[in-house]
C-alpha positions as CSV (number, residue, x, y, z in Angstrom):
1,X,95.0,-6.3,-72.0
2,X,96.1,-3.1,-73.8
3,X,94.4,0.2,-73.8
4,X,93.8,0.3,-77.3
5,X,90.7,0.7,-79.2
6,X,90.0,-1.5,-82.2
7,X,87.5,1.1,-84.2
8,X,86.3,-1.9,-87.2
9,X,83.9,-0.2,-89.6
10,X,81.3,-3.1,-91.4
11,X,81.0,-3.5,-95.0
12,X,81.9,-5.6,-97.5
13,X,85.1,-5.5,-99.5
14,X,85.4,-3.9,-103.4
15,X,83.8,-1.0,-105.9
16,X,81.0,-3.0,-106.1
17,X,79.9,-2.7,-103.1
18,X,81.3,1.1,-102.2
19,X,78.1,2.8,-102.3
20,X,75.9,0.4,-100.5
21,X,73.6,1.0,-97.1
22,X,75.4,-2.3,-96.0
23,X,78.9,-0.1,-96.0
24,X,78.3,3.1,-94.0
25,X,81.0,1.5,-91.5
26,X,84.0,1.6,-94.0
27,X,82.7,5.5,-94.8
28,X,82.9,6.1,-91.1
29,X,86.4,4.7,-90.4
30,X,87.3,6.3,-93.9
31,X,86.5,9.7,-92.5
32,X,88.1,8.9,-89.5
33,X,91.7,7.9,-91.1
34,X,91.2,10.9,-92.6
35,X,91.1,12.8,-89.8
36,X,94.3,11.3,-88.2
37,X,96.3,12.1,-91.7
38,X,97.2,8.6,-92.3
39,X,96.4,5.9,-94.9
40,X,94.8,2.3,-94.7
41,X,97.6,-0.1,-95.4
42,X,97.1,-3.9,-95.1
43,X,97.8,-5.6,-91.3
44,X,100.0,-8.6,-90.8
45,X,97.1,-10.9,-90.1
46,X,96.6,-10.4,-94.4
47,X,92.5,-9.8,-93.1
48,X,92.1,-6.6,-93.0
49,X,93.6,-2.8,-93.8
50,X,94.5,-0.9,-91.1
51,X,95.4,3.6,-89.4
52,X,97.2,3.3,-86.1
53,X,96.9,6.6,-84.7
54,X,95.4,8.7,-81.4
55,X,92.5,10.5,-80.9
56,X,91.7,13.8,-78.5
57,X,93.8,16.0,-77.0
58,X,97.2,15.5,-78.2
59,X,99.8,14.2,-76.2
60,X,101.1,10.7,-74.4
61,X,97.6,10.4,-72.9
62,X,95.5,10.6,-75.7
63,X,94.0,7.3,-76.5
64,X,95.5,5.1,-78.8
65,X,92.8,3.4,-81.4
66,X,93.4,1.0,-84.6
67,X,91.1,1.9,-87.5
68,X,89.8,-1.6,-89.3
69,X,88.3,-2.4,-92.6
70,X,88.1,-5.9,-92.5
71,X,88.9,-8.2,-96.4
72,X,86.3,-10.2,-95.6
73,X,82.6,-10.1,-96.7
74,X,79.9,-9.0,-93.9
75,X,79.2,-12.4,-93.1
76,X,82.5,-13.5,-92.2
77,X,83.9,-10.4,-90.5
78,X,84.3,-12.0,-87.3
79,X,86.8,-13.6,-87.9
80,X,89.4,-11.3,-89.4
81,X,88.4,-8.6,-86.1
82,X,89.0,-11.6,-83.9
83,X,92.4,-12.0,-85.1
84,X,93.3,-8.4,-85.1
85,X,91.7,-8.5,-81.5
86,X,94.1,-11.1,-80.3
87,X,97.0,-9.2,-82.2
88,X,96.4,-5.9,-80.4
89,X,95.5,-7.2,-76.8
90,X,92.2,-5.3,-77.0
91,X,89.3,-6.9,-75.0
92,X,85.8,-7.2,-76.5
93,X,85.2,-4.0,-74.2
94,X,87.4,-1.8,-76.5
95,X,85.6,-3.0,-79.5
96,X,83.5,-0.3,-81.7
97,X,81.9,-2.2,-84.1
98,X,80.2,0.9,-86.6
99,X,77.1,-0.5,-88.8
100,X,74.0,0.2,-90.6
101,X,70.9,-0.2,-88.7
102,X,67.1,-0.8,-90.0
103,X,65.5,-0.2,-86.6
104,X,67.1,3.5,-87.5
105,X,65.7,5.9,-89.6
106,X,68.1,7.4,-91.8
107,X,70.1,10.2,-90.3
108,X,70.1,9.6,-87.0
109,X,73.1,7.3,-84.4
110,X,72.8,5.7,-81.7
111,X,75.6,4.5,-79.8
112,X,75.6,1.7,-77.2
113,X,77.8,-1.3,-75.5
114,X,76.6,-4.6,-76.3
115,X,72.8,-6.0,-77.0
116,X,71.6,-8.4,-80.0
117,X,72.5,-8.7,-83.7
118,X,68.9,-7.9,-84.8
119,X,69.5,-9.7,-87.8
120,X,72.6,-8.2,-89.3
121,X,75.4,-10.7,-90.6
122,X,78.2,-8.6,-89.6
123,X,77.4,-8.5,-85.9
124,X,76.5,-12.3,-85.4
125,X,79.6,-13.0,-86.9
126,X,81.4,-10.8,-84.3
127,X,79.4,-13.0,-81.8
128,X,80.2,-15.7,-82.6
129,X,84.4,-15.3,-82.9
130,X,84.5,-13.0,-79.5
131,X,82.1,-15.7,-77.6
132,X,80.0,-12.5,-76.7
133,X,78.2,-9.8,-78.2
134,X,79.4,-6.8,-75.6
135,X,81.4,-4.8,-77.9
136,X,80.1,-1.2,-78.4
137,X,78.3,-0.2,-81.6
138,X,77.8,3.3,-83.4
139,X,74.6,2.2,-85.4
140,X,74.0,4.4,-88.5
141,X,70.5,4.1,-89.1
142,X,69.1,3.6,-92.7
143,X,65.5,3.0,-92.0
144,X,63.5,0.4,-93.6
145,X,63.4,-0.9,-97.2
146,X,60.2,1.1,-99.1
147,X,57.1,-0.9,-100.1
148,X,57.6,-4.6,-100.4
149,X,61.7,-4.7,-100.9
150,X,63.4,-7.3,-99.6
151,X,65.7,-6.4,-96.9
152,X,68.8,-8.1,-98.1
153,X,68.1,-5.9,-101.6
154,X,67.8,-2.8,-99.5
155,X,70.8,-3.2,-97.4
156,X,73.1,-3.8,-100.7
157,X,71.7,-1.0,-102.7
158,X,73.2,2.4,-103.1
159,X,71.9,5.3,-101.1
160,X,69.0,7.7,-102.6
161,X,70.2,10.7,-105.0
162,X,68.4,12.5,-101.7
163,X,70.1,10.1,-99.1
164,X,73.8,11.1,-100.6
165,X,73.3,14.6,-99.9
166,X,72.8,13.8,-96.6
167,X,75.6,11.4,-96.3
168,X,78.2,12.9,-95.4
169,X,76.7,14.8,-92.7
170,X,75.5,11.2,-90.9
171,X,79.1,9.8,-91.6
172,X,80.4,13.2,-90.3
173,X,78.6,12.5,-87.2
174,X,79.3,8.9,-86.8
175,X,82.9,9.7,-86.7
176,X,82.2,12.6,-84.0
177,X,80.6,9.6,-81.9
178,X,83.7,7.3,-82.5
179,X,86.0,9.9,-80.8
180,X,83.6,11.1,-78.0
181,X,83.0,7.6,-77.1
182,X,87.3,6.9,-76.7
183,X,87.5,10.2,-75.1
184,X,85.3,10.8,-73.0
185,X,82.7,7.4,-72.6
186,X,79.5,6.3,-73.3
187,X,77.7,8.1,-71.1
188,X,78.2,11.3,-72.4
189,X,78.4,10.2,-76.4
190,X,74.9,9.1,-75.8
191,X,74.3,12.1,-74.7
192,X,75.7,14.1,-77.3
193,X,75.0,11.7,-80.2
194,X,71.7,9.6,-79.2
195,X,68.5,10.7,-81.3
């Protein structure tokens, strides 16, 4: 296997869905492609856009990572990650998968390797293509839908007027966690990032 990093931010394809809860994973690997200068341009497999680029300390040993947005809606995203997975030789292990979570009030990360998919689409259908859920995830919490709001309404509606000044600061942070996790493990970006 390679020592790449396949960085895959969840969301679902299209304007329509830009502003959404359900898409603080494309925001992240956004930022994150913004950071390494470079833009998203479509990969081979015809599944997904793609940054190639390294992160930390410049240099031949800085660690090499692949920015992903899959073309594919949440439900489905397995699939196109799976193939890009095979492409690169990265194992499951090297696998960041960056997502909204409920269970997270909004504002705060956590970062961790592997677990459950707690309902959401995006990582079950990760499961199900790698055969295993032990990727790593950067969870971007955005709390729990207000009153009697269905969950599936909550997660595919666009942030508060309040929420969006607040934004970029969690997406900011997100990205932050991406890097200190390739650098320097998960230890320490639990550590640093963990609330």
């Amino acid at each position: 296997m390679s020592d790449v990093w396949l960085v895959v931010g969840l969301g679902n394809p299209g304007e329509k869905y830009a502003g959404h809860r359900h898409n603080i994973g494309y925001l992240v690997v956004d930022e994150l492609a913004r950071r390494l200068g470079s833009p998203f341009r479509a990969h081979k497999t015809g599944r997904a856009e793609v940054v190639e680029g390294r992160v930390g300390p410049t240099g031949p040993d800085a660690p090499r990572i692949v920015l992903a947005r899959p073309r594919s809606y949440m439900n489905e995203v397995g699939g196109p990650v799976k193939a890009l997975a095979s492409f690169y030789k990265v194992a499951p292990d090297r696998v960041v998968a960056i997502h909204d979570e409920l269970d997270i009030a909004f504002g705060t990360l956590r970062v961790k390797l592997g677990g459950g998919d707690n309902g959401h689409n995006g990582l079950k259908s990760m499961r199900s293509s790698f055969g295993t859920g032990d990727f790593y995830r950067v969870r971007a919490g955005i709390g729990r839908p207000p009153g009697r709001q269905e969950v599936a309404d909550f997660v595919l509606s666009n942030y508060s007027s309040t929420e969006r000044k607040e934004l970029p600061f969690q997406v900011d942070s997100a990205a932050d966690a991406v890097e200190t996790l390739v650098t320097e493990g998960l230890e320490r970006t639990q550590q640093q990032f963990n609330s």
